[in-house]
C-alpha positions in Angstrom: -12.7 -14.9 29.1 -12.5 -13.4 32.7 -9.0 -11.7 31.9 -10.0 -11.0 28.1 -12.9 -9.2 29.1 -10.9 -6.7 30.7 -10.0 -5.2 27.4 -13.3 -4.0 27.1 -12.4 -1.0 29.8 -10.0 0.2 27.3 -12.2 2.0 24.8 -14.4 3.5 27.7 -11.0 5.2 29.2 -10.0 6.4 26.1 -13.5 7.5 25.0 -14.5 8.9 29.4 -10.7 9.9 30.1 -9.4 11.1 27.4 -11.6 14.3 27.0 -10.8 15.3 30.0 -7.2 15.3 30.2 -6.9 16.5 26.0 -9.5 19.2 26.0 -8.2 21.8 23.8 -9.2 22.3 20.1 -5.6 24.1 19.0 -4.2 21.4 16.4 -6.4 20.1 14.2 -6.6 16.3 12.5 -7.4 16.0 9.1 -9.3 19.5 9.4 -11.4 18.1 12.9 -10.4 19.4 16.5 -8.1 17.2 18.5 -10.9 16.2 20.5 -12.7 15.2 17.9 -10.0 13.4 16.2 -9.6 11.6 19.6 -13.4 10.4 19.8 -13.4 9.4 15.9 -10.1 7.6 16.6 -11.6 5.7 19.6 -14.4 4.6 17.8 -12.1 3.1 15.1 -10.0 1.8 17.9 -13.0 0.3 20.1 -13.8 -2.0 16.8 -10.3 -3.0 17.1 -9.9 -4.0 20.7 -13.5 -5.9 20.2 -12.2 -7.6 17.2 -9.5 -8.7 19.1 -11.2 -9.8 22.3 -13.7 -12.0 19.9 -10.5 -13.3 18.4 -9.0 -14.3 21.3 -12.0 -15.4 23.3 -12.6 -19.5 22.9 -16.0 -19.2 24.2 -17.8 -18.8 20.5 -15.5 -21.9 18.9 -17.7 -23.8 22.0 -20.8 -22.7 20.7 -20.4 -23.4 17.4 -19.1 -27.4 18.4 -22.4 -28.0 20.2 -24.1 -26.7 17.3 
């Protein structure tokens, strides 16, 4: 789990870093701001990644055998 969990970090970059090197409103995603499109598409993205890291972590098929 200890390397898995790392994937965690990725949607609080995105979400923390993000803003501040794409600040600027010019273009505009399906009629939002850019930076606005960027947190929206993080928060699809962070459901993704934690999808993903459930997936892959063998820790909750343990829980369920003792079960």
């Amino acid at each position: 789990m200890k390397r898995i969990g790392w994937l965690a970090a990725i949607p609080f970059i995105g979400m923390c870093a993000g803003p501040v090197i794409n600040n600027r409103a010019a273009p505009f995603i399906l009629g939002m701001p850019f930076i606005l499109a960027w947190m929206v598409a993080w928060v699809f993205l962070t459901s993704l990644i934690m999808g993903v890291i459930y997936w892959l972590d063998p820790s909750p098929c343990a829980d369920e055998e003792t079960v």
